[in-house]
Backbone as CSV, one residue per row, in Angstrom:
resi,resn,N_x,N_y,N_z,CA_x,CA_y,CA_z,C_x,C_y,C_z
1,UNK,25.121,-21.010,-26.018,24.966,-19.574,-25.803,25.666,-19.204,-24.512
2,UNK,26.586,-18.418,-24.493,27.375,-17.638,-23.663,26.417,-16.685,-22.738
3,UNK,25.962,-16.903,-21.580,25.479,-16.481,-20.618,25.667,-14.833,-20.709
4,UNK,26.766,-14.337,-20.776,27.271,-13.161,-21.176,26.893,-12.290,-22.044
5,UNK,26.194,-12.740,-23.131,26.022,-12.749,-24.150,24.492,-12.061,-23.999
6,UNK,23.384,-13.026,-23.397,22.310,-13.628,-23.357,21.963,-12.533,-22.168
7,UNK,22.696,-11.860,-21.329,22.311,-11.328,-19.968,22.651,-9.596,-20.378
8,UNK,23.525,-9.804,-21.478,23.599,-8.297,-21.834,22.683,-7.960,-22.918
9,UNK,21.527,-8.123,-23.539,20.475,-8.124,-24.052,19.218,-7.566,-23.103
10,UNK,19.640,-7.488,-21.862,18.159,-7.331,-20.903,18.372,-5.706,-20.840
11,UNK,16.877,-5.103,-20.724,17.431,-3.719,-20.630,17.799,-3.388,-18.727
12,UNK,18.781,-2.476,-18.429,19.432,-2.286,-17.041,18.267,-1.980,-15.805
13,UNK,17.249,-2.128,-15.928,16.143,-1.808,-14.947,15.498,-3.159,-15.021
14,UNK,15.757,-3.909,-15.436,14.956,-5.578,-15.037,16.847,-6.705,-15.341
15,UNK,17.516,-6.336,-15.340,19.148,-7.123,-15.599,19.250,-8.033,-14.389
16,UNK,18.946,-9.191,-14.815,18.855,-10.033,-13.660,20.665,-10.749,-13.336
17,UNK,20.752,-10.857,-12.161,21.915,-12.025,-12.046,22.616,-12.858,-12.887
18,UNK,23.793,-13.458,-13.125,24.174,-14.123,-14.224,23.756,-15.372,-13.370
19,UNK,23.572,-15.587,-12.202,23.402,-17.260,-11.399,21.516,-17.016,-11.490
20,UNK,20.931,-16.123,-11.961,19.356,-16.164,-11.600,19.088,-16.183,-13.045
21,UNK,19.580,-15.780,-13.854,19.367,-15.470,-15.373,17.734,-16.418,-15.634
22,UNK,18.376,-17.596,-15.794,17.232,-18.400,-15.470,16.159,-19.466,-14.494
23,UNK,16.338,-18.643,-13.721,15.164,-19.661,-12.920,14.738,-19.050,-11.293
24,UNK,14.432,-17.903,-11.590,14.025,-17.119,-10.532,12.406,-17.641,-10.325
25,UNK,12.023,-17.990,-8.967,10.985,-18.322,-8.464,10.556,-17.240,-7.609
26,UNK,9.420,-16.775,-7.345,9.169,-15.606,-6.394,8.839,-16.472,-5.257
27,UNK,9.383,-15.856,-4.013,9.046,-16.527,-2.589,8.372,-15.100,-1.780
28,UNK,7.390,-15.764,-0.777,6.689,-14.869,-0.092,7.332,-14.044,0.716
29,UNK,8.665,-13.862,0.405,9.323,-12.073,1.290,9.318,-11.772,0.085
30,UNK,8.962,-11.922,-1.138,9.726,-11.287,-2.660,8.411,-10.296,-2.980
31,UNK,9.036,-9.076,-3.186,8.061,-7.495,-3.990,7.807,-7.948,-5.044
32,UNK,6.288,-8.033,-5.610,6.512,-8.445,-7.010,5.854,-6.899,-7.520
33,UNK,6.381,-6.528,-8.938,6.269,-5.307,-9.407,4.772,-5.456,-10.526
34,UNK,4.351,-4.991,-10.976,3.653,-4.619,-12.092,2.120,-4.831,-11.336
35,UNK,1.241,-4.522,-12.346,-0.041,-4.566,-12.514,-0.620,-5.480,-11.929
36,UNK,-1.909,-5.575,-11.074,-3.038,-6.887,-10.899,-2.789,-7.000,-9.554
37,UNK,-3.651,-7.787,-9.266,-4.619,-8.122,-7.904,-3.570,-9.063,-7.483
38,UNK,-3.019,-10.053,-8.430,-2.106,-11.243,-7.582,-1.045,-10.068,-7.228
39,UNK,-0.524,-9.583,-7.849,1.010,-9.317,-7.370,0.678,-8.068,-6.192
40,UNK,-0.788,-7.524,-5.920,-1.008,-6.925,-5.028,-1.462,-7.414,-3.825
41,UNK,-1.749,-8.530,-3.737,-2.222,-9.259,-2.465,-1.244,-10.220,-2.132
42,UNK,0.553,-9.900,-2.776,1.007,-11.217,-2.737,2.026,-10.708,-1.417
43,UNK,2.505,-11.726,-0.832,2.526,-11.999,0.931,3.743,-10.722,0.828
44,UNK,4.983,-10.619,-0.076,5.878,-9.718,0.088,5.428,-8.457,-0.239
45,UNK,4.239,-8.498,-0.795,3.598,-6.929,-1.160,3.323,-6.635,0.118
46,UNK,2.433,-7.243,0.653,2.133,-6.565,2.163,3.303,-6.766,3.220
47,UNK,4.043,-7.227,2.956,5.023,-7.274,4.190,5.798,-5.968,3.756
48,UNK,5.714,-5.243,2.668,6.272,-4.079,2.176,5.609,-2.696,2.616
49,UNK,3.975,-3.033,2.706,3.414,-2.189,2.752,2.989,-2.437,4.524
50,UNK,3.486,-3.198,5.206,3.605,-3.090,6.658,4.889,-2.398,7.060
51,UNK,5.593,-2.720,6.185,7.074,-1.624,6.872,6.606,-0.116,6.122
52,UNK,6.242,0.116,5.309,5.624,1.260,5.167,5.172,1.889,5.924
53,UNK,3.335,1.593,6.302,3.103,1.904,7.439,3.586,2.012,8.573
54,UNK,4.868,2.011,9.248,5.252,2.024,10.322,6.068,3.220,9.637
55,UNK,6.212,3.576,8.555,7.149,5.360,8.699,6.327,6.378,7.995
56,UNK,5.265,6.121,7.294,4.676,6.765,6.560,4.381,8.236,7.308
57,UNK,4.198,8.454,8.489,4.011,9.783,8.973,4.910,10.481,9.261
58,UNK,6.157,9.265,9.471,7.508,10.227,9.159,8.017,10.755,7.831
59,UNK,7.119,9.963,6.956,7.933,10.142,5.604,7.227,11.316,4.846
60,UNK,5.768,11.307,5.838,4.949,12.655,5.228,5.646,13.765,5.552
61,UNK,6.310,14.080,6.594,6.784,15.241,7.180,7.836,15.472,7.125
62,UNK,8.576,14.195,6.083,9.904,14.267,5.630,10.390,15.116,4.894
63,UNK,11.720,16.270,4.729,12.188,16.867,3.600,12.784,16.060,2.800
64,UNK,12.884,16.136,1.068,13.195,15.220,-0.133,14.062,14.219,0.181
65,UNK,15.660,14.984,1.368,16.826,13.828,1.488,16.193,12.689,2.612
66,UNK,15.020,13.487,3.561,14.894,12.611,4.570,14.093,11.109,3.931
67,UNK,13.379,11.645,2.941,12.481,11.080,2.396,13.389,9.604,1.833
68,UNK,14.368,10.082,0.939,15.336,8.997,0.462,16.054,8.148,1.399
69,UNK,16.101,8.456,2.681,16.929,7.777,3.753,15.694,6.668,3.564
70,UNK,14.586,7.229,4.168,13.654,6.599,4.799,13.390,5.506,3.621
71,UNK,12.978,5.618,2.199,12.546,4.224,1.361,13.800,3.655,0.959
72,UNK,15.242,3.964,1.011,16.381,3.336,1.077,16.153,2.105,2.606
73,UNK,16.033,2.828,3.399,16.112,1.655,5.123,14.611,0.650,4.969
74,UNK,13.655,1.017,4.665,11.895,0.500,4.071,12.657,-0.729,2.888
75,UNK,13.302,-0.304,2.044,14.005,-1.109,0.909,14.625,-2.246,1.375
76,UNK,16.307,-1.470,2.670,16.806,-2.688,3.083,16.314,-3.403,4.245
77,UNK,14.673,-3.039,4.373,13.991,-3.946,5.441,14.077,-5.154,4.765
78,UNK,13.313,-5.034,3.311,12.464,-5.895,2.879,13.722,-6.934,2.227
79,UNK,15.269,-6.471,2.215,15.947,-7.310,1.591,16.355,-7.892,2.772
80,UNK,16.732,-7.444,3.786,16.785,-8.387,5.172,15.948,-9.369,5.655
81,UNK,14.653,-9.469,4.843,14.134,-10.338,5.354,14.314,-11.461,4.291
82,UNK,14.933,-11.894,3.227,15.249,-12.276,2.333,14.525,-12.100,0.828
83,UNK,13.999,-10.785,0.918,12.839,-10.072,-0.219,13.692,-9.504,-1.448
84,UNK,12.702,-9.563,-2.430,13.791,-9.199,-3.533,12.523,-8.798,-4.161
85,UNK,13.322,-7.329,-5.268,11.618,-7.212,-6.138,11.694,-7.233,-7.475
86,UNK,10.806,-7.917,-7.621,10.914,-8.596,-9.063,9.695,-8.066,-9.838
87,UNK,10.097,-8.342,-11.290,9.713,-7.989,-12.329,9.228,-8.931,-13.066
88,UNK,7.774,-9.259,-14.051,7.348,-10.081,-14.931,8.272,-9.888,-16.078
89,UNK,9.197,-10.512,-16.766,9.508,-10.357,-18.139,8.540,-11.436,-19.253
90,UNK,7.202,-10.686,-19.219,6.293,-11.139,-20.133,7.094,-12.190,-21.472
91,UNK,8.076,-11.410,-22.418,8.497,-11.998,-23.417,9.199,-13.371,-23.134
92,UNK,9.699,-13.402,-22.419,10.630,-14.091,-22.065,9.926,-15.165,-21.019
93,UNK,8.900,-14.826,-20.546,8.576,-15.491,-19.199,8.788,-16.286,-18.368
94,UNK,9.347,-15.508,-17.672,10.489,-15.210,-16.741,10.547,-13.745,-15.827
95,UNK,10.573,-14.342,-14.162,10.632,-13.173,-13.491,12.308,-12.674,-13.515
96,UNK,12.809,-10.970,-12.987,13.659,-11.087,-13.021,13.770,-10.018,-12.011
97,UNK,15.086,-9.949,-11.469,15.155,-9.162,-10.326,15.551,-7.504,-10.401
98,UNK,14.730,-6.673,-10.253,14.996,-5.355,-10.399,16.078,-4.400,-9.614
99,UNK,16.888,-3.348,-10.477,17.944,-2.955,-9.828,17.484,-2.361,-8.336
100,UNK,17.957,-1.389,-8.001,17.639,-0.628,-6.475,17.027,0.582,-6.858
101,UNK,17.135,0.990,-7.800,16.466,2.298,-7.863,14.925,2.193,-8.780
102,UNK,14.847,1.421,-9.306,13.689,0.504,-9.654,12.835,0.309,-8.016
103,UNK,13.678,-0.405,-7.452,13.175,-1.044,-6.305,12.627,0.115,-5.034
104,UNK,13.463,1.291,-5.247,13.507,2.503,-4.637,12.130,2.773,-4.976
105,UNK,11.632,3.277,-6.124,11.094,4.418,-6.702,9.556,3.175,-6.339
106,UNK,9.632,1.766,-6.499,8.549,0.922,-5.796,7.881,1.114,-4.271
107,UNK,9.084,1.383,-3.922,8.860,1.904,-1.968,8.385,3.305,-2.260
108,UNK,8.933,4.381,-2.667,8.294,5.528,-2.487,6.756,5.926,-3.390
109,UNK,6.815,4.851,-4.309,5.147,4.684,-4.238,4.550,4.190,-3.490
110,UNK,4.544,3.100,-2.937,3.778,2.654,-1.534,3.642,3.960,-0.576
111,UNK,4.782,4.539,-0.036,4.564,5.426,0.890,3.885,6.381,0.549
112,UNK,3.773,7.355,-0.665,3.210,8.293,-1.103,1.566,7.896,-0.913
113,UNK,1.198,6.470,-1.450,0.281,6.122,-1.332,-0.358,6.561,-0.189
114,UNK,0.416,5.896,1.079,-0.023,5.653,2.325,-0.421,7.166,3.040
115,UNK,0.673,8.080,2.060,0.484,9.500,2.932,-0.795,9.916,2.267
116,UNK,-0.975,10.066,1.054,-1.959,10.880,0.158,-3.404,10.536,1.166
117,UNK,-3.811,8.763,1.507,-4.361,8.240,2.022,-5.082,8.701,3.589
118,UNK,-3.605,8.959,4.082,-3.694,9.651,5.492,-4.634,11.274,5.390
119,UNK,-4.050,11.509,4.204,-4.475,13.607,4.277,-5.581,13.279,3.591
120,UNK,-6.476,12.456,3.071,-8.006,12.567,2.872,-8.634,12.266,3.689
């Protein structure tokens, strides 16, 4: 099977690497995405939701473009530290690495979180 082949089958919001295709391991800078208590207590979740907290009151008082700067730079924190955010592919099982705007729209839930949090 032609790798090529096999990697253009994934839908474009979980399309992993042609060198990760198979054998992505999550490491503790890595966002893991979906549902449950593990992937919420897991070490790159909170190292996500610590760079959060450090803009969240900017990001409350942010207008829409400021807002996008801010979980774009929150984003390339977490890839500077060698973080990547990944996705369960249940069928397949197998994690896989999510595009940026996937990865985006992950950060500006955290922050929204953090603000909604703040104003109660």
């Amino acid at each position: 099977v032609k790798h090529d082949s096999y990697i253009s089958t994934w839908p474009n919001h979980i399309m992993p690497r042609a060198s990760e295709a198979m054998s992505i391991r999550p490491t503790s800078n890595d966002v893991l995405l979906g549902r449950g208590g593990n992937n919420f207590k897991h070490e790159g979740n909170e190292q996500l939701k610590n760079f959060a907290l450090l803009r969240v009151r900017e990001y409350g008082a942010a207008t829409k473009t400021e807002k996008g700067n801010i979980s774009s730079e929150v984003l390339q924190q977490v890839k500077e530290t060698g973080g990547r955010f990944l996705r369960k592919d249940y069928e397949a099982d197998k994690w896989v690495e999510v595009n940026d705007v996937v990865a985006r729209e992950k950060v500006c839930q955290v922050l929204r979180t953090f603000v909604s949090a703040i104003k109660d």
